[in-house]
N, C-alpha and C positions, 0 to 999 in steps of 0.2 A: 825844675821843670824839664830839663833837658833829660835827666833820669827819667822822669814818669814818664815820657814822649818814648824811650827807648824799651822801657817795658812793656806800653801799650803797642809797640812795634813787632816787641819779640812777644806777647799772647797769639796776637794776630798770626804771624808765621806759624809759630804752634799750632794754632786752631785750622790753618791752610791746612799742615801737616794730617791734624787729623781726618780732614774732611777727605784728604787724598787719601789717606790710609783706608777709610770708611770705604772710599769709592772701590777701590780694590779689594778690599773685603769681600764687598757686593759681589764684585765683579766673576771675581777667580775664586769665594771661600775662604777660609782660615780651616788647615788643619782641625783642630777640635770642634768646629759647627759641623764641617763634611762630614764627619765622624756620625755626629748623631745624627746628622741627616742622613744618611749609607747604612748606617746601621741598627738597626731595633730588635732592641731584649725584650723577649716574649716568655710571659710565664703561666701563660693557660690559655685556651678554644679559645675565645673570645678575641684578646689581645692577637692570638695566632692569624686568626682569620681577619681583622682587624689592618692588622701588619699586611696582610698578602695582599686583599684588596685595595691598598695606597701604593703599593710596592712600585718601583719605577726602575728603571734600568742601570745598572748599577748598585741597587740596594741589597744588601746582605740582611735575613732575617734569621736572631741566633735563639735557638730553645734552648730552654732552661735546663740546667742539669736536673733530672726525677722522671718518674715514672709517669707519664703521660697513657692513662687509660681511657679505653671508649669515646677514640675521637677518631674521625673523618677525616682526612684533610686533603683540601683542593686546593693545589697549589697550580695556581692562574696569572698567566702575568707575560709580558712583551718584555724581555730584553734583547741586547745586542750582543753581536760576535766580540763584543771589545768589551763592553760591561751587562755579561749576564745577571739576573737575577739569581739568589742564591738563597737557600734556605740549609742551614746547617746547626747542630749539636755545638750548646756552649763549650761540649768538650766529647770528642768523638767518643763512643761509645759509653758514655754516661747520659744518654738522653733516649729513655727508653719505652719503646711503643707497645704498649700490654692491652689486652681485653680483646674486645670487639674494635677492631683499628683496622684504618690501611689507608694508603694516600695516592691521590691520583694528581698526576698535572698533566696541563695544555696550554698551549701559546710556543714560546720561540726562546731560547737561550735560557732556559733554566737550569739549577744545579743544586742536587742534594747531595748533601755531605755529611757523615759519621752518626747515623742513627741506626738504633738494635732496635729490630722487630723481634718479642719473644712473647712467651705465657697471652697467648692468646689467638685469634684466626681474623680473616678477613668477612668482613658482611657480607663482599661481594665474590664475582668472581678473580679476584687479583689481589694481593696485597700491595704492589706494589705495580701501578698502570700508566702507562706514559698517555693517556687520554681520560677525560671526562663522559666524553660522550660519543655518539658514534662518529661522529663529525667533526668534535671541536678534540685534535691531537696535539698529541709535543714533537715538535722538531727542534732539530741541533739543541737537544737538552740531555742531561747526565747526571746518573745516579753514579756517586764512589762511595769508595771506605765503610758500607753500609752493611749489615748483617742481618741475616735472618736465618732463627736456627728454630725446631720446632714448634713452626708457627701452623697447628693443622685445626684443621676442622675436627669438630666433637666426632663425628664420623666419617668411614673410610671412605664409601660410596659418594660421597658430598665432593664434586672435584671444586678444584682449583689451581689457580697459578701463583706462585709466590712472584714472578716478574712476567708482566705481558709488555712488549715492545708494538706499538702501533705509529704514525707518523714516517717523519725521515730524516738522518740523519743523527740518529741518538747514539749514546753510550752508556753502555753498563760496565762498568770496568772496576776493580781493584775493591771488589764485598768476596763477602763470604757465603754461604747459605748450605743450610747441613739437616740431615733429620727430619724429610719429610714424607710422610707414610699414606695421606688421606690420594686421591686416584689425582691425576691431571699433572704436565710436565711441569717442573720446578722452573723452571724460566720457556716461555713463548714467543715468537715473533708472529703477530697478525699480519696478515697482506690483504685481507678485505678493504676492498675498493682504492680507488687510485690514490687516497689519502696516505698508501700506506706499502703502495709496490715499488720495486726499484728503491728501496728503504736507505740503502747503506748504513745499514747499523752496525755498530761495533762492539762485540762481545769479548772485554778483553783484562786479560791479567787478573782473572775471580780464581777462587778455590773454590771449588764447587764438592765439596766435606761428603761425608757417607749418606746418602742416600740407605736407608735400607729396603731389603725388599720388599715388594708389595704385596706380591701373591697375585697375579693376573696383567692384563694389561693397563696401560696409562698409565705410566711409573716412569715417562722417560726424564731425563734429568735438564734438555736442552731439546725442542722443537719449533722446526721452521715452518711455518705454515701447516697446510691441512691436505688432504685428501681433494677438495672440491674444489680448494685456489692453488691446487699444483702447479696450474698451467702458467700461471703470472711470474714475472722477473722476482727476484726476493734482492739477490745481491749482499745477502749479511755477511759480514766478516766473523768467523767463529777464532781468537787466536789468542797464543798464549797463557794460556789458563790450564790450571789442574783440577786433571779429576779425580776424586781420589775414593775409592768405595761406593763410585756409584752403582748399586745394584737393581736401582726400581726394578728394571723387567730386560730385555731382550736388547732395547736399543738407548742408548746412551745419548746418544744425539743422533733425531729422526728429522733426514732434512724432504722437506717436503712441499720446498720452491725451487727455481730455477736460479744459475749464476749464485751461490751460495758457494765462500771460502772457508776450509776449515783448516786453518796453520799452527804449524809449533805448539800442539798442546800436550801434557801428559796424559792420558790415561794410566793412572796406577792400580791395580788391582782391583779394576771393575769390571762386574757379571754384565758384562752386553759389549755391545759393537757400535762403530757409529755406521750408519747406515742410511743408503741413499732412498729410503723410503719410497717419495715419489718425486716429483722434479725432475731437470738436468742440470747436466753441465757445470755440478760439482766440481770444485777443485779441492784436495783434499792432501794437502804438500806437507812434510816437514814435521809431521806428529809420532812421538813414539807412543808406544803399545806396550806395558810392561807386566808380565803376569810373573807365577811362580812356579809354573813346571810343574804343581798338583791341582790347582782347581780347574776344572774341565769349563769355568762359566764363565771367565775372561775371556774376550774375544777379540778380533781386530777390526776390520772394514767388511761391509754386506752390501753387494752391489746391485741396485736395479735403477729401471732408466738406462738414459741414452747419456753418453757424449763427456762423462765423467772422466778427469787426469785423476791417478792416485800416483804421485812421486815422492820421493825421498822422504820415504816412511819406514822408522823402524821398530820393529817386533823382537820381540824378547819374552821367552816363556811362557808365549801364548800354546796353549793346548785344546782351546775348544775345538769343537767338533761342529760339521753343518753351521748353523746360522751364527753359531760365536766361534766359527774358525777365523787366521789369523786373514784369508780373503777366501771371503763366498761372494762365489758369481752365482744368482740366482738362477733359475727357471720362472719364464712369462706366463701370463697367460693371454694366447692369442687374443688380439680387439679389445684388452684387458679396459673395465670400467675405471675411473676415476680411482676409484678408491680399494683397490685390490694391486697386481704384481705385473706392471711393465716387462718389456722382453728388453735383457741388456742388449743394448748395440752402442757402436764407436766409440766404445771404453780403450783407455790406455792406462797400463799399470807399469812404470817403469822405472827403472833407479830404487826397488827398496829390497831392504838388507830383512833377513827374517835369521835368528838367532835360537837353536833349540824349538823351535813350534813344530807340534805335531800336525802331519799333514797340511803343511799349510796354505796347500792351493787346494779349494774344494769348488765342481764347478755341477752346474746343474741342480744348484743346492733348494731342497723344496721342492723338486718334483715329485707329481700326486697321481703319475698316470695310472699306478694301479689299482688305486683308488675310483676310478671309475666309477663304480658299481654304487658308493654309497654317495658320489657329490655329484651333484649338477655339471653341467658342459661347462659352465661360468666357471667354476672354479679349479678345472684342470689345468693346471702348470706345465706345458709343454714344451713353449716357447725357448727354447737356448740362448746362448748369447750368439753373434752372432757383430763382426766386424770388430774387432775387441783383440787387441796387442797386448801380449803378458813378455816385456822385454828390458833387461838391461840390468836384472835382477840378482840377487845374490842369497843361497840359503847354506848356515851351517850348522850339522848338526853332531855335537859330542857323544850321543850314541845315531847308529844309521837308523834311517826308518826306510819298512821297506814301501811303503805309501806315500810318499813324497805328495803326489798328487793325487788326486781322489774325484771321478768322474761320476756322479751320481745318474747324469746324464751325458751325453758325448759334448766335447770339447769343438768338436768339428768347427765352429762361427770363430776360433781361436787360435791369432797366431803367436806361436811364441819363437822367439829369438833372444840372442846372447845372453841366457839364463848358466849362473854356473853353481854347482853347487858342490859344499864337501861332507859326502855322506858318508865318511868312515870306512868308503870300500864297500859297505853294503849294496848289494843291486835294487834298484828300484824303479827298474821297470821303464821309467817313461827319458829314455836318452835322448831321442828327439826333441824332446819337449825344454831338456833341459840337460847339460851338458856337467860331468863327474871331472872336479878340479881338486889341486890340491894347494891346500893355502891354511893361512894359522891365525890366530885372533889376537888382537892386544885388546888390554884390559885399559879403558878410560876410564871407568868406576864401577860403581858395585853393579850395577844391570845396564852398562851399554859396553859391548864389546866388540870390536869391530874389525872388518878383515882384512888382512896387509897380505895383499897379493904382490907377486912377485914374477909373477907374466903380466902382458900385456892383454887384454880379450878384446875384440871384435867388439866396438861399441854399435849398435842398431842405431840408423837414423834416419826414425819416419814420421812424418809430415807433420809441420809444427815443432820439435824436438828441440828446436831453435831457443825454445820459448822458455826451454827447464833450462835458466841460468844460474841457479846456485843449487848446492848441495843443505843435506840436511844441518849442517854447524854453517851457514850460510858463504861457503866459501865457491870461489865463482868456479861454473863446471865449461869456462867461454877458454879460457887458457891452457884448463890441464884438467882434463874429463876423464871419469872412470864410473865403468859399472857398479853397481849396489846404492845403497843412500850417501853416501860421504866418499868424495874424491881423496886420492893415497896424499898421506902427507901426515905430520904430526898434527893429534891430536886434542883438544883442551879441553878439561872437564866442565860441562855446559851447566852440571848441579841442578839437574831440572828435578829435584826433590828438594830442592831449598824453598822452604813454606813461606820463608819474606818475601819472595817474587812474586806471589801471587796472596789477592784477597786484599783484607783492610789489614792496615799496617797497628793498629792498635791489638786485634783481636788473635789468639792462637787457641787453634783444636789440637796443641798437643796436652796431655796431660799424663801428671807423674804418678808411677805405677805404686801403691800403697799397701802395706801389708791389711790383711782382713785381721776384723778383730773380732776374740774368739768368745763369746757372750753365754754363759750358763745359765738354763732355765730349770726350776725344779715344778713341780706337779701343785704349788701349792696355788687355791685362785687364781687367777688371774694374774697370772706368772708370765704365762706363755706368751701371753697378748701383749702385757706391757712390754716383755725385751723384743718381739715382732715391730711393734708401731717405735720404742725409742732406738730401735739399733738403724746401723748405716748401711750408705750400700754397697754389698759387697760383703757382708760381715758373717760370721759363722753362730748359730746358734746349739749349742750344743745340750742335749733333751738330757737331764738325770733320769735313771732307770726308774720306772712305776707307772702307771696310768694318768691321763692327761684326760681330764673332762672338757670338752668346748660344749657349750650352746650357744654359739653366734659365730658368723663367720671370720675367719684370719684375715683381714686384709692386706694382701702384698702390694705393696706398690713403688718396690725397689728391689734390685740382687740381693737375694737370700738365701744362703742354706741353712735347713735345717735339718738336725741329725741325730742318732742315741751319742749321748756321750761314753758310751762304754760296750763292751760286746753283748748286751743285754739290749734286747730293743727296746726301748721304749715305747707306749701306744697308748694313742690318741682314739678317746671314744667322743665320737660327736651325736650331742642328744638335741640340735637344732631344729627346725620347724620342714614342714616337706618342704622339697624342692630348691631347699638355701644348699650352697654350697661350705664347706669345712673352711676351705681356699679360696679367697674371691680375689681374682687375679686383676687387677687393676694394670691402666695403662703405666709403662714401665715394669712390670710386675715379672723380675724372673725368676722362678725358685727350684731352687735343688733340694730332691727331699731324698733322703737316707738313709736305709736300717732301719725302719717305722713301720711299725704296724697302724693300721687305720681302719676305725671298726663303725657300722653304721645302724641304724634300725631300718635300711629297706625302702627306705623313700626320700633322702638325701642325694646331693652331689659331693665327688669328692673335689673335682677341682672343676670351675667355670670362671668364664670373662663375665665383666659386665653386660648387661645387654642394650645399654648405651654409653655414648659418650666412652670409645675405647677410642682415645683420641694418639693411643700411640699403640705400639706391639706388645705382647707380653712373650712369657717362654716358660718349660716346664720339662724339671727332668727330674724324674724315678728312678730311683736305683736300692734294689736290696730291701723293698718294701712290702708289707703284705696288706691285699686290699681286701675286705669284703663287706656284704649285705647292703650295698647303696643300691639308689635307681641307678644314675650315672656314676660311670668313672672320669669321668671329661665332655663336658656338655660344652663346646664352642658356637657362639653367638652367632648372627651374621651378623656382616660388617667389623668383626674381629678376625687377627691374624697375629700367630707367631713366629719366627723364624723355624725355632727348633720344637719339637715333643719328643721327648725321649724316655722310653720307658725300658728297664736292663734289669736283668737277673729281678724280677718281682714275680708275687706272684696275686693272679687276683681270681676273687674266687665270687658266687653266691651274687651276683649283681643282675637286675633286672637290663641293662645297658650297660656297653664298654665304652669304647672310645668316640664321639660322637662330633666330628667336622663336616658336615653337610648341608649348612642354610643357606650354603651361596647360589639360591638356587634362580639367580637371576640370568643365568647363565651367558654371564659376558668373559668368560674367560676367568672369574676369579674363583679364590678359592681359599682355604681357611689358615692355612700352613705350609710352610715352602717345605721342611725337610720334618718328616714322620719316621722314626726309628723305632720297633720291639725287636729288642735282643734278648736271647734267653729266658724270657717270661713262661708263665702258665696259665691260659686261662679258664677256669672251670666253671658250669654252671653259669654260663653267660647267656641269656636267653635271647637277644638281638642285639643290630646294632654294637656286635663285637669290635670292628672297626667298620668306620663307616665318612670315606674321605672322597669327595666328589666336586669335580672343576667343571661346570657346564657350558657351553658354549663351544664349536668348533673354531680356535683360532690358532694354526700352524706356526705363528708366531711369539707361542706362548710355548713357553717346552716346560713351564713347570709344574709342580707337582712333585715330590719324590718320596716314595714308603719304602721304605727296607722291612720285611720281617725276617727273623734270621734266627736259627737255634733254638724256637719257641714249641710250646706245646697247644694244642685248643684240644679240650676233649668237651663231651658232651653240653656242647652250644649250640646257638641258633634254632632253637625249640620254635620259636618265633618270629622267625628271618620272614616277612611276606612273603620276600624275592625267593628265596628258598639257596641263597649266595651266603657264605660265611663272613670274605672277606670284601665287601665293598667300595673300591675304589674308580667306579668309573669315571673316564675323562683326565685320568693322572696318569701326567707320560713317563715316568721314569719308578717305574716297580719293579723289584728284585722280592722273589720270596722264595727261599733259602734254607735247606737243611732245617727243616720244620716238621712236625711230627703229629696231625689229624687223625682223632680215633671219635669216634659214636658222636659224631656233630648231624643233627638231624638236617642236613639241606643238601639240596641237589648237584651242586655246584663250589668247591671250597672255593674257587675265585675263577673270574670271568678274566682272561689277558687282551690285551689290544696290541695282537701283532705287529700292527702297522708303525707302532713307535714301542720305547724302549721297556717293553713289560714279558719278564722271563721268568721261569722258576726251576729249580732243579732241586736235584737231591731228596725231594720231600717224600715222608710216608704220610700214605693216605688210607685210613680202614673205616670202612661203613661211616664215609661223608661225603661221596658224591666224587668229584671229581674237580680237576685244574683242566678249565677247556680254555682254547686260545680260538677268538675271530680274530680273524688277521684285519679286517677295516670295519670296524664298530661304527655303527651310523652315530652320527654329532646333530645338535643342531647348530646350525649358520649364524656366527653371529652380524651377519651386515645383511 
């Protein structure tokens, strides 16, 4: 009895035992229930949306590794600073957002982590929007580790944002985003209405990958606000992040609120400038600027607005000119409207080092007085800067320039003090401005080299000065101060080209360089087409000698050359239907053709884009080709655009149409082609539309456009020019036409120049075709 009474004893305490245990259970959890309570495996829309709607603070929602197409998602939801809500990739960068996708959130302490937006665009305006709606935002929420690489719209004209920032308090940190061509900046910060001003957002630690060009405006890669909410506090923090090929257009980061920081970021070999659009009181501390000494489209900082610090910033191989020099201080325009060009005042530029850049103080930059005649009073740029300290600076350059500084308009609103420069002994002019030293560089690494002076200069100290307490390697300027970006002392390599600092830590845009493989085609059926459509990209096809029949178009839609394989050309008779193209250049589509004859019946194209859905860039180069009997030689679409057209030593003869980029004729600045090259061609028997390359729209902020013709022939063309112009490029600022040689072209005029910006020609023979007349300011139309 005495045993059973002891067992019935010892159940009892057990079952106490467990009832306590239960109770705690309850209370505090158990590891593995919290688990599945915290966190939910979701493997499609439904479960997804499912998951976000119960979601509660602290809950993690994890997507399934696969390709998640044609979904929405609204990620909705309250958490806390201590247990945000989170929605993240079962494994970063294998959960992948394709089709018609984009995801928006709102609410408080949200965070997305490790998902790839690709092969596909947003429905809306955003792929990626920190709001639902106009009213209901995300604050203290954070997108990381997240990629988005050509995710564009079917077309170019179709804008969007691949990141719009709305609320307060967010961060976009540690993605990547690369490759987007359709109009509208790759990342935005909204400031409409109070939901959304004094933001503190933080833009920090991205790789922000090649942007390529766009051909017009809206291409910038980073913009803060707008024209209309200039006048509102912004406050975003721009820092840490590389940029690397950003090229969309003119301005790389257009800041375009007030109170806006932009620190420690790299610019590496991007066509634009960051610039103070509209707004004030930039800060703009601690970024280098690295070009290469040959492309003129790399630029530094372009100053308009009031009240801007640019300190310890440094330049390196910057060369641009005007709006992409390494510092343009604009020109205003008096009583300037919201959305045009402030007069700079109480700017300070102080503490930055500029290394090899040509001219790289440009001031007045953008004045239009003599333009007069063809703009309106609105849009004269007159305004100077104007209370604006250029001090404490440092330029060296390994050959002297003798233009050191460049006055487009007077500097007079401009004081400059303890500037010293070493310009190899060359004179240049402005010694007041800027004072002739001699000192030597050490080498930190491959593009920052810095200067080890060995006097002591006269440090400037005005008002505020106080305030610039560290140098550009962050060492303190409170103890031991020196002029240029980096106080004297030894130096540590900062590696700001090291690609793991910045972006998602899963994902790399480098990749390894691969031999092209060399593909033989011979003449027999449908040869041609099958090593076209199976070969790679990149890969060489090379043409056996004989005749090549197509009746249906090529489709390119990857790097291709194609070429004679031997000193015998090969050619290509295309017996296709009217108006189909031989070439049908698809997005991606860039082909090199060479040593090719190409022969037509008179009512074909030789090479065109689609005429939709050119959802990326294509490119096309000619070499050593002979064209004839087509309608067109290059029929380009609107809303298509390539980097390069190159056409060399060809020659084209018998075509109803030559070269044909002209449907942009929407005229907001864009345009079909950033760089148009004929070297050495012939063209004979071209009856119109010989070249024909046209950017409509008057926007001074756009500079591009560029045709070279050089070394060419045109004889008996333009039978049917309307305009009675040979060569048609109006609205394209950068034309050179070159040692060229016009005989019996029936038109009045072989080309119209636009003095006013960069269109010259020289050398050329001209017999019984009219003439090269230059208007110095070509009437535009306005585009605002």
């Amino acid at each position: 009895m005495h045993t059973i009474i002891n067992f019935l004893n010892q159940k009892r305490t057990i079952r106490k035992s467990l009832i306590f245990l239960s109770i705690i259970f309850v209370s505090f959890g158990c590891k593995k229930e919290n688990n599945s309570k915290t966190e939910v495996f979701v493997t499609n829309e439904s479960e997804l949306n499912e998951a976000i709607s119960k979601a509660e603070a602290g809950n993690t929602i994890i997507m399934a590794n696969g390709v998640w197409k044609d979904i929405q998602i609204k990620f909705i939801g309250e958490g806390t600073e201590k247990a945000p809500i989170t929605l993240k990739a079962q494994t970063p960068g294998s959960v992948f957002i394709e089709g018609v996708s984009n995801l928006e959130m709102a609410g408080n302490y949200l965070v997305v982590n490790g998902l790839f937006f690709r092969n596909g665009y947003t429905p809306t305006n955003d792929v990626i929007s920190f709001r639902v709606s106009e009213k209901k935002v995300a604050n203290h929420s954070r997108v990381t580790n997240c990629v988005i690489v050509d995710y564009n719209q079917l077309q170019r004209d179709k804008d969007d944002h691949w990141v719009q920032l709305y609320g307060k308090h967010n961060q976009f940190d540690h993605c990547y985003l690369a490759g987007k061509t359709n109009g509208g900046p790759t990342l935005r910060v909204d400031i409409r209405g109070n939901q959304s001003i004094r933001n503190y957002h933080q833009i920090v630690n991205n790789h922000f990958g090649p942007r390529p060009r766009k051909g017009g405006a809206r291409g910038e890669t980073i913009q803060l606000g707008g024209s209309f909410s200039s006048m509102s506090p912004g406050n975003t923090i721009i820092a840490n992040n590389l940029f690397e090929e950003c090229n969309g257009e003119v301005e790389i980061i257009s800041s375009k609120t007030n109170f806006n920081e932009i620190r420690n970021n790299v610019f590496y070999k991007s066509e634009g400038s960051v610039v103070t659009r509209h707004g004030n009181y930039a800060i703009i501390d601690g970024n280098y600027f690295i070009g290469d000494g040959v492309n003129k489209n790399y630029g530094g900082i372009r100053l308009v607005n009031t009240g801007h610090w640019i300190t310890n910033n440094y330049f390196y191989n910057i060369i641009g000119e005007n709006f992409r020099s390494a510092l343009a201080v604009m020109n205003g325009i008096p009583k300037s409207p919201l959305n045009r060009y402030n007069q700079v005042t109480d700017v300070v530029v102080a503490y930055n080092t500029y290394i090899d850049c040509k001219s790289p103080w440009q001031f007045g930059v953008g004045t239009n007085i003599s333009q007069a005649d063809v703009l309106p009073k609105s849009e004269i740029r007159s305004a100077r800067a104007l209370r604006t300290e250029v001090v404490n600076n440092i330029i060296y350059n390994k050959v002297g320039d003798k233009n050191v500084i460049i006055e487009h308009d007077k500097a007079d609103g401009v004081t400059f003090k303890s500037n010293i420069i070493n310009n190899q002994s060359v004179n240049f002019y402005d010694t007041l401005k800027i004072k002739a030293a001699d000192f030597t560089l050490t080498k930190v690494s491959e593009n920052i080299y810095l200067p080890t002076l060995t006097n002591e200069y006269e440090i400037y100290k005005g008002f505020g000065f106080e305030t610039i307490t560290k140098d550009l390697f962050g060492n303190s300027r409170e103890t031991k101060n020196s002029i240029g970006a980096t106080v004297q002392g030894e130096y540590i390599d900062p590696e700001i080209l090291d690609k793991t600092k910045y972006g998602a830590d899963w994902y790399s845009n480098e990749i390894e360089p691969t031999s092209p493989n060399i593909v033989v085609a011979t003449n027999t059926e449908d040869d041609l087409e099958t090593k076209i459509s199976t070969s790679k990209s990149g890969d060489i096809i090379s043409l056996s000698p004989g005749k090549y029949y197509i009746s249906s178009p090529l489709v390119i839609d990857k790097t291709i050359t194609i070429q004679s394989k031997e000193n015998e050309k090969a050619e290509i008779i295309y017996t296709g239907t009217k108006n189909t193209p031989l070439f049908e250049l698809n997005p991606y589509g860039i082909l090199t053709l060479k040593n090719i004859s190409l022969t037509g019946n008179g009512e074909q194209i030789v090479f065109s884009n689609l005429k939709e859905n050119m959802s990326n860039h294509y490119g096309l180069t000619v070499q050593e080709c002979d064209i004839n009997n087509f309608n067109y030689v290059l029929k380009a679409y609107k809303q298509t655009f390539a980097q390069e057209i190159t056409f060399k030593n060809s020659t084209i003869s018998n075509c109803e149409n030559g070269i044909e980029l002209s449907e942009e004729t929407n005229d907001k600045g864009d345009y079909n082609v950033e760089f148009l090259t004929i070297d050495g061609c012939t063209f004979t028997n071209i009856n119109q539309n010989i070249i024909d390359y046209y950017r409509g729209g008057y926007d001074e902020s756009t500079i591009g456009g560029n045709l070279l013709i050089t070394n060419s022939t045109f004889k008996n063309c333009g039978s049917k020019e309307q305009n009675k112009i040979l060569l048609n490029h109006r609205g394209i600022v950068n034309v050179a036409i070159h040692n060229n040689s016009f005989v019996d072209n029936k038109v009045k005029l072989v080309a119209l120049l636009w003095g006013a910006k960069n269109n010259v020609a020289s050398d050329n023979t001209i017999r019984n075709s009219g003439i090269i007349k230059t208007e110095e300011n070509l009437k535009q139309k306005l585009m605002y």
